[in-house]
N, C-alpha and C positions, 0 to 999 in steps of 0.2 A: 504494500500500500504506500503511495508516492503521495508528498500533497503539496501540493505551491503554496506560500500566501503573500499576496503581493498590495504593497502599500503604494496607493497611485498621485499621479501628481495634476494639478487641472492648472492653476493659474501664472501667470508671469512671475508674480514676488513671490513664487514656493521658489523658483529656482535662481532668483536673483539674489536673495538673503544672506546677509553676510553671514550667518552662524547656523546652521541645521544640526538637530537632535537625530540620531538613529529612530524609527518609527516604534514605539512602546507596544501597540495594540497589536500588531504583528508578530513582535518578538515574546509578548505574555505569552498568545495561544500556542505560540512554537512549544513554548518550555512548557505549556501543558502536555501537549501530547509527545513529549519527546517523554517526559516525566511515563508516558504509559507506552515506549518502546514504538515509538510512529518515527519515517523518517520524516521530516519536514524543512521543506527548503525556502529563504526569504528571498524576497525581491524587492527594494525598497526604488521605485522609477525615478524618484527625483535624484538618487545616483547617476543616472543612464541621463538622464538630461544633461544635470551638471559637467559628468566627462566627457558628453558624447559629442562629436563634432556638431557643426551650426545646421544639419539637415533636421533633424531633430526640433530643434532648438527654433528654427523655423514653421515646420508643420504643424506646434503646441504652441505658436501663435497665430497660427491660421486656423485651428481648432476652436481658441479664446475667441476668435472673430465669428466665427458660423453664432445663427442665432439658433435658440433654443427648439421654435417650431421645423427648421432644416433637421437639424440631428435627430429629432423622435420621427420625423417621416422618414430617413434613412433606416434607422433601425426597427422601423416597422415597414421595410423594404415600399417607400410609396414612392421612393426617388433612388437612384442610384447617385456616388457621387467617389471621383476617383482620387480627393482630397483626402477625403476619410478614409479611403482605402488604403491611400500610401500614408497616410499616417499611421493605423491600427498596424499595417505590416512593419515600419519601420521603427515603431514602438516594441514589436514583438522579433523581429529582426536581433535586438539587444536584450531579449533574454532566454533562456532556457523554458519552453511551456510543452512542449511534446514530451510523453509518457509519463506523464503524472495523470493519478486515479481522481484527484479530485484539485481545485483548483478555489481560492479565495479572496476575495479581494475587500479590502476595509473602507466602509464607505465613511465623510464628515459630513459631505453636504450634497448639495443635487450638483456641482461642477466635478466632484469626485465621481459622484453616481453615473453622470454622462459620461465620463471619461472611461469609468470599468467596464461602461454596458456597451460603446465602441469597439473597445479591446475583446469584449468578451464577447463580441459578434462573430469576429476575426478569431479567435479560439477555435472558436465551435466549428468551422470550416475544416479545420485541421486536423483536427484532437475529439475523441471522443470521452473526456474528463466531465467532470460532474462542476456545475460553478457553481460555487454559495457567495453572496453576495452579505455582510454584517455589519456591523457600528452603529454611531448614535443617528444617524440618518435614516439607516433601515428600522430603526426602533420605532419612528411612526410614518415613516412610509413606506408601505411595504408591500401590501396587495397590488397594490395599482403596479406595481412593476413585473409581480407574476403574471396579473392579466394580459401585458403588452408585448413582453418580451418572449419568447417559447424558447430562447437559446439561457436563458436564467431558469436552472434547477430549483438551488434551494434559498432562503432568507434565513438567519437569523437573527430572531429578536433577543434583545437584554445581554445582558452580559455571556459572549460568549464561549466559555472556555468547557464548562459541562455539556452545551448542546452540539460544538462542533466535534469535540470527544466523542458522543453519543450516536453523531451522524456519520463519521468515520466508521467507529464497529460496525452500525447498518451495511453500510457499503464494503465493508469487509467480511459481511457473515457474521459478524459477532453480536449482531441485536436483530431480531425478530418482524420490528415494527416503528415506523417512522413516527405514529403516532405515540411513541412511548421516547422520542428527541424532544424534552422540555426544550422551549424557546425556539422552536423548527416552522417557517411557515415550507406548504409544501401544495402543489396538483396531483388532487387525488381524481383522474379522469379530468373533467372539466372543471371540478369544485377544490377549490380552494383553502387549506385547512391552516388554522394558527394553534401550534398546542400552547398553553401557557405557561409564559417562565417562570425560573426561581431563581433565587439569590443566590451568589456564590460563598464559600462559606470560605474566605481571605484569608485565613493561615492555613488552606490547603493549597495554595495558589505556591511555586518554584520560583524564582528570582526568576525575571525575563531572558530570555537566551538570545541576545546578539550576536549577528555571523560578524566573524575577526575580521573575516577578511577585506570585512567593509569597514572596519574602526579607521580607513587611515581617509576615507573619504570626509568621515566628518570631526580631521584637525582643523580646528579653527585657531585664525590669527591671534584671539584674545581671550582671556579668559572671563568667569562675570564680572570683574570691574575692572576690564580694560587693558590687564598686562597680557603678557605673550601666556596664551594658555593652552586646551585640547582640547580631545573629548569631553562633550556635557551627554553625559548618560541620566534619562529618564526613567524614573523610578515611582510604584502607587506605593503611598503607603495603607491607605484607607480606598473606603468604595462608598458612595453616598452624601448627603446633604444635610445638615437638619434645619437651615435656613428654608422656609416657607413664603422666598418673594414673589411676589406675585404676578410679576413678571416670566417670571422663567418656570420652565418644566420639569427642573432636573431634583426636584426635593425625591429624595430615594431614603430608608432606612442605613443609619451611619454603622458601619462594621469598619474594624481597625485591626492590622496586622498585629501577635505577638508583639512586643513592642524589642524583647530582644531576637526575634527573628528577624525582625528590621534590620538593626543593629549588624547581624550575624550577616546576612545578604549582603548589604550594602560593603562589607568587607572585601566580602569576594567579590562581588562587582569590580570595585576598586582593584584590586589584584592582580584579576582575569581581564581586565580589556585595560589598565596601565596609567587610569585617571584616578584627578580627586573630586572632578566636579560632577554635580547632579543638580536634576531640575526635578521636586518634588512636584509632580500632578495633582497632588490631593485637591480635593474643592478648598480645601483650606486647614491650613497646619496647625490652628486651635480649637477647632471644633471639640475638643479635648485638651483641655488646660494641663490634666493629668496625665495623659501619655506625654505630652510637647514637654513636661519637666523630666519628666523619667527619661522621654527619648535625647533631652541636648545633654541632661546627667552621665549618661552612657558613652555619648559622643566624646565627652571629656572626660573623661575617667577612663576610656581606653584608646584615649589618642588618637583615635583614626584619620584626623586629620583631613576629612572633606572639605568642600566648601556651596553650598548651595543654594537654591533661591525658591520660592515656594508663596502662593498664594495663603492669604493671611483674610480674615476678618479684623476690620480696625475697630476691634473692640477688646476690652481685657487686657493689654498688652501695656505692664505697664514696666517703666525705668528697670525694675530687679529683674524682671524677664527677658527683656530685650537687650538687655548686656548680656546674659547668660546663653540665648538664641545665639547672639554673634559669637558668643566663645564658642561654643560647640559650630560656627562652618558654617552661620548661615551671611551670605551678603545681600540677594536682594531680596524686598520681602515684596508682594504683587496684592493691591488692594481694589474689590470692588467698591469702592467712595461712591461711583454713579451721581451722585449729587451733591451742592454743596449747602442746598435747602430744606432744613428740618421739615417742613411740612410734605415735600416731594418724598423726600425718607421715609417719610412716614408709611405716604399714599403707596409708596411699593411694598413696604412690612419690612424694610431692612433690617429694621432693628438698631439702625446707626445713631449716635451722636454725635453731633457736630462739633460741638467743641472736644470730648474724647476725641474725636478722632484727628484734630488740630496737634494735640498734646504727644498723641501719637506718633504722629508723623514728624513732630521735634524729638522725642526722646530717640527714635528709630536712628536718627540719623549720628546724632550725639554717642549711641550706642555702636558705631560704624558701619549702619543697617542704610544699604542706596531703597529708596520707596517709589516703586511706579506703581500708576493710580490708572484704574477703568473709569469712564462717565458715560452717562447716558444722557444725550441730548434731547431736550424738546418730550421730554415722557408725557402724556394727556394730561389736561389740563396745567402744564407746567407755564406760568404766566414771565413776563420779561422780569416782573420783579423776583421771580425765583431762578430765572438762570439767572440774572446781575449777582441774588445772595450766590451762587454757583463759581462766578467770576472774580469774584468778592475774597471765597474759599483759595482759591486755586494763588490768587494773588498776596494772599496772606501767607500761604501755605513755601510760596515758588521756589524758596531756599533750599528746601527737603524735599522737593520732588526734584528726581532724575529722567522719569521718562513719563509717557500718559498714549492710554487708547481711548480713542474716544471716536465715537456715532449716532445716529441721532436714533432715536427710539423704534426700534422694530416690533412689532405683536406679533412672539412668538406661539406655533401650534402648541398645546396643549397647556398652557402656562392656566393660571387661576383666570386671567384677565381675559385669556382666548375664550374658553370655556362658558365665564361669565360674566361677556363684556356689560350688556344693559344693567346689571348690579354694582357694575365697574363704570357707569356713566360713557359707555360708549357704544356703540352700533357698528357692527360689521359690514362694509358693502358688499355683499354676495357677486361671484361673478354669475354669468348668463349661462355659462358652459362648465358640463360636472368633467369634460373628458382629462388625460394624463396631462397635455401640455399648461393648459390651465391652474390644473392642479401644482404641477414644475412652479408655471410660471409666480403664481401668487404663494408658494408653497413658504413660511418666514418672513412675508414681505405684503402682508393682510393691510387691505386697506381698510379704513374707520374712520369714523365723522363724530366729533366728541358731544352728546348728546346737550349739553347747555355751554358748548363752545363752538369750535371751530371747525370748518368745512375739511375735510380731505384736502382738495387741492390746497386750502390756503394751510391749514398744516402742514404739507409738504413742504411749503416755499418757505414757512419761517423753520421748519428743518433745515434744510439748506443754509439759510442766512447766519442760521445760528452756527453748525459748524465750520462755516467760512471763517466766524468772529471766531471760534475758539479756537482755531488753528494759530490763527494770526496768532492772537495773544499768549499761546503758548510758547511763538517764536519768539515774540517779542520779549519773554519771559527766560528764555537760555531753555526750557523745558524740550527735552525731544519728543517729536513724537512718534506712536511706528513702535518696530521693534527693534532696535539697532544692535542688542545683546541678546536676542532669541533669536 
């Protein structure tokens, strides 16, 4: 039993970045099923880009050009098109995909999604391998892709390292029934079946298994603050949420690794592939006050000498903590701030303080902690006078902030807000048409009309306006923005 799993690339800044991470979600389920005697082999594209000569590097801009309704008529053959052709070959040209049993590719978003369902068009021609398509993208979009595509197998949903284990045995004889693959969507004849997931249970989970032979692709010029560094190896420590904003979708039950298995991995991490640095994934490194003292405890009291960065809640974090966070390795710490107005704070459920979170981000830096900041621009009913307090923040703040992402407000599927906008004082515009490209098109990107504000279109434009002005004034402020150290 052969298996690929290949982590794809869609956009122009994946391959122009000054600093790439080895791909995490790829190399987790390696080292799951390597852990159960599977051979399994990685593919990470944005390699193949980056060394490959400029044919390449050309066609994945001519791809970025085609528009969304061209690419699902190709792939529901309503067009033929010889761009796409010698792209999908010269993409697959640069890797090994012939005799493997089953083949995987990790989805983030629908530019990922088009990009695997192209490649994995051009598969299926070749290779008669099984494709499962997974990640957070397939997690709620999912059906619609079995009903369109006939060259996509299988989906799955939630986290995947029990169900692609599970659909592996299938296909190898060794399980019965697909319906017994928790988190498997699957065509049973013409019907469509989703079995429902579970949670994985994180201290069974192996340290991620990175190919070597690709450690020297992602030497970077700099290390996180700036001197001649290496590899940044990504690392989960945790799985889940327990933030309930109300914006977002991702509130999930919080589960956290042994805290000295952590510990113990991260050793050998270090080790085995010849770095100190790590970029911790977690949704956030204090969700647990008590493991984050035990885990920087550990840090320093067995030396290990990393160095890391990891998103943060700006909350809790006070002077004794964050000198002891930076002596145990951490240097930058990543904060969803989103706002710099209590009242906006509030209306998402962040749970933030504005002034904690002011204090913070001085002792952080005092403490030798660099602080980039996420915002959310223009969120419903957010009035001038709440991004000014926003600008107000940011300008108070501008000494201790190193870097900032920021956009203007999206209404995401499944979020509390999506679910129950008229409770949320806004209204959703429905499109006209239920079919897949519609679905792509609007699919994160929902349009709404604030029920005792503002029109759509003129909400768009002071979206715009607004991240024009906070561009500027970040420049104007020394603040970078982007990600110049990811």
């Amino acid at each position: 039993m052969k298996i690929k799993l290949i982590s794809p690339i869609i956009t122009k800044s994946d391959y122009e970045r000054k600093v790439m991470f080895p791909p995490l979600s790829i190399a987790s389920l390696a080292a799951y099923l390597k852990k159960y005697g599977y051979k399994v082999e990685q593919e990470d594209l944005l390699i193949k880009v980056r060394i490959n000569d400029s044919k390449i590097r050309y066609l994945l801009k001519a791809f970025n050009n085609f528009n969304l309704r061209f690419i699902l008529d190709y792939l529901m053959d309503k067009h033929e098109s010889d761009l796409l052709d010698a792209f999908s070959s010269e993409v697959l040209r640069n890797i090994e995909y012939k005799g493997f049993n089953l083949i995987g590719f990790s989805i983030i978003d629908k530019f990922t999604l088009l990009f695997s369902l192209v490649i994995s068009k051009k598969i299926k021609v070749h290779s008669n391998a099984k494709i499962v398509l997974g990640g957070p993208f397939i997690n709620v979009f999912n059906k619609e892709v079995l009903s369109n595509f006939e060259f996509i197998d299988y989906l799955v949903r939630g986290e995947g390292e029990i169900p692609l284990l599970n659909l592996v045995k299938f296909l190898n004889n060794e399980k019965d029934s697909l319906r017994d693959v928790s988190g498997l969507i699957f065509k049973d004849s013409k019907k469509i079946v989703a079995n429902d997931s579970i949670l994985q249970e994180v201290d069974h989970l192996p340290a991620p298994y990175f190919e070597e032979d690709d450690m020297k692709y992602y030497q970077n010029n700099f290390d996180l603050v700036g001197k001649k560094g290496g590899v940044i190896l990504p690392y989960e420590m945790s799985k889940g949420c327990t933030n309930k904003c109300i914006f977002c979708g991702a509130f999930s039950k919080l589960r956290i690794k042994n805290v000295y298995k952590v510990v113990e991995e991260l050793k050998i991490l270090k080790n085995k592939y010849k770095t100190k640095y790590f970029y911790f994934t977690d949704n956030a490194i204090n969700q647990s006050t008590q493991f984050l003292v035990l885990f920087c405890d550990l840090l320093i009291k067995n030396k290990l000498d990393i160095e890391w960065m990891v998103l943060a809640k700006p909350q809790g974090l006070d002077k004794r903590l964050l000198n002891k966070i930076h002596k145990a390795g951490c240097r930058i710490l990543i904060y969803g701030i989103e706002s710099g107005s209590q009242k906006i704070l509030n209306k998402m459920r962040k749970g933030w303080d504005v002034v904690e979170m002011s204090s913070i981000l001085k002792n952080a830096v005092e403490a030798g902690i660099l602080n980039y900041i996420s915002l959310i621009v223009d969120y419903p009913y957010e009035t001038k006078n709440d991004f000014t307090e926003t600008i107000n923040f940011v300008e108070n703040n501008s000494e201790y902030i190193t870097n900032s992402y920021f956009d203007s407000f999206v209404l995401l599927n499944n979020s509390i807000l999506h679910n129950y906008p008229e409770e949320n004082g806004i209204k959703i515009i429905k499109p006209t048409r239920d079919d897949i490209y519609t679905k792509l098109r609007d699919f994160n990107d929902m349009r709404f009309n604030e029920l005792n504000g503002l029109s759509w279109d003129k909400k768009r434009d002071e979206q715009l306006n607004r991240v024009g002005f906070l561009r500027a004034k970040m420049r104007d402020l020394g603040i970078r923005v982007g990600e110049p150290s990811l």
